[in-house]
N, C-alpha and C positions, 0 to 999 in steps of 0.2 A: 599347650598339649592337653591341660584337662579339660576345656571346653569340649575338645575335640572328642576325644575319649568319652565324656559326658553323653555328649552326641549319638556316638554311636551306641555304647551300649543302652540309650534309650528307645534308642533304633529298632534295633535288636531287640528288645525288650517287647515293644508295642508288635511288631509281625507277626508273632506266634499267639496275641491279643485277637490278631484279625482273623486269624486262621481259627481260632474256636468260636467267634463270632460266624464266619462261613460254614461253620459246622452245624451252630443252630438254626442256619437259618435255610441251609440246605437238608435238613431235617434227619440228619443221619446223629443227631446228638444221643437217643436213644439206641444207639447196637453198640454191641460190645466196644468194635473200632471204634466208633467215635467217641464213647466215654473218655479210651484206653487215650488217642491222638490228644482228649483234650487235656488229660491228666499229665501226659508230655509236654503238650504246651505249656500248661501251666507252670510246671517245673520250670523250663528253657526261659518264660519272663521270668519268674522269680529267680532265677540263677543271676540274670542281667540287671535286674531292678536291685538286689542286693548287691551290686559292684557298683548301682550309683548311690545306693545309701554309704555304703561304705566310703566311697570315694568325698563327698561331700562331709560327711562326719570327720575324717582328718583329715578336711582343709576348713573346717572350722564352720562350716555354714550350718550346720545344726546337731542340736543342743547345746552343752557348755562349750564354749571358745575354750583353748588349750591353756593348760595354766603354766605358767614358766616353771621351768626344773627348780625344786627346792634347795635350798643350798644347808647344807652340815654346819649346824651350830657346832664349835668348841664345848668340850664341855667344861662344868665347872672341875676348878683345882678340887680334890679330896685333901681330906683331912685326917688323911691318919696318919698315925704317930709310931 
Protein backbone atom coordinates (compact mmCIF):
# COMPACT_ATOMS: atom_id res chain seq x y z
CA UNK A 1 0.00 0.00 0.00
CA UNK A 2 2.86 2.59 0.50
CA UNK A 3 4.55 2.17 -2.75
CA UNK A 4 1.28 2.74 -4.10
CA UNK A 5 0.21 5.74 -2.17
CA UNK A 6 3.98 6.98 -2.57
CA UNK A 7 3.19 6.94 -6.23
CA UNK A 8 0.65 8.80 -6.39
CA UNK A 9 0.94 11.40 -4.27
CA UNK A 10 4.14 12.00 -6.30
CA UNK A 11 2.02 12.08 -9.11
CA UNK A 12 0.03 14.38 -7.94
CA UNK A 13 2.77 16.29 -6.76
CA UNK A 14 4.74 16.71 -10.28
CA UNK A 15 1.19 18.04 -12.42
CA UNK A 16 0.84 21.10 -10.97
CA UNK A 17 5.08 21.26 -11.48
CA UNK A 18 3.96 21.04 -15.16
CA UNK A 19 1.39 23.38 -15.17
CA UNK A 20 3.59 26.30 -13.97
CA UNK A 21 6.20 25.08 -16.33
CA UNK A 22 3.27 25.75 -19.23
CA UNK A 23 2.72 28.95 -17.71
CA UNK A 24 6.25 30.21 -18.42
CA UNK A 25 6.51 29.04 -21.22
CA UNK A 26 3.25 30.06 -22.60
CA UNK A 27 4.42 33.55 -21.31
CA UNK A 28 1.34 34.53 -19.34
CA UNK A 29 3.89 34.03 -16.10
CA UNK A 30 3.94 37.88 -15.80
CA UNK A 31 -0.22 38.85 -15.11
CA UNK A 32 -1.69 38.88 -12.28
CA UNK A 33 -3.36 35.10 -13.22
CA UNK A 34 -0.50 33.55 -13.87
CA UNK A 35 1.55 34.57 -10.86
CA UNK A 36 -1.78 34.07 -8.68
CA UNK A 37 -2.28 29.99 -10.84
CA UNK A 38 1.37 29.58 -10.00
CA UNK A 39 1.36 30.35 -6.43
CA UNK A 40 -1.61 27.54 -6.38
CA UNK A 41 0.33 25.36 -7.86
CA UNK A 42 2.90 25.60 -5.83
CA UNK A 43 1.02 25.18 -2.79
CA UNK A 44 -1.05 21.92 -4.33
CA UNK A 45 2.86 20.19 -4.83
CA UNK A 46 3.89 21.22 -1.76
CA UNK A 47 0.83 19.92 -0.12
CA UNK A 48 1.63 16.41 -1.98
CA UNK A 49 5.48 16.40 -1.70
CA UNK A 50 4.93 16.97 2.26
CA UNK A 51 2.65 13.67 2.55
CA UNK A 52 5.69 11.94 0.71
CA UNK A 53 8.22 13.49 3.15
CA UNK A 54 6.13 12.48 5.85
CA UNK A 55 5.23 9.33 4.76
CA UNK A 56 8.78 7.97 4.22
CA UNK A 57 10.09 9.81 7.53
CA UNK A 58 7.72 7.10 9.59
CA UNK A 59 8.64 4.32 7.74
CA UNK A 60 12.06 5.03 8.50
CA UNK A 61 13.68 5.82 5.20
CA UNK A 62 14.94 9.09 6.19
CA UNK A 63 16.78 10.60 8.83
CA UNK A 64 17.10 8.65 12.25
CA UNK A 65 15.51 4.98 11.94
CA UNK A 66 12.87 4.75 14.87
CA UNK A 67 14.41 4.11 18.11
CA UNK A 68 12.63 1.20 20.10
CA UNK A 69 10.24 2.51 23.02
CA UNK A 70 12.25 3.11 26.11
CA UNK A 71 11.59 0.90 28.93
CA UNK A 72 10.97 2.23 32.87
CA UNK A 73 13.83 1.57 34.96
CA UNK A 74 12.69 0.66 38.81
CA UNK A 75 13.82 2.96 40.81
CA UNK A 76 16.29 2.68 43.51
CA UNK A 77 14.88 1.59 47.21
CA UNK A 78 15.09 5.07 49.43
CA UNK A 79 16.39 5.30 52.44
CA UNK A 80 14.45 6.77 54.85
CA UNK A 81 14.03 5.94 58.09
Amino acid sequence: MLPLMLLISILLGLIPLAGIAWIIVSGTITTVDGLFESLIMLSISGIFFLNVFWELRDHGFLGKPKAAPATAKPAPPSEDS
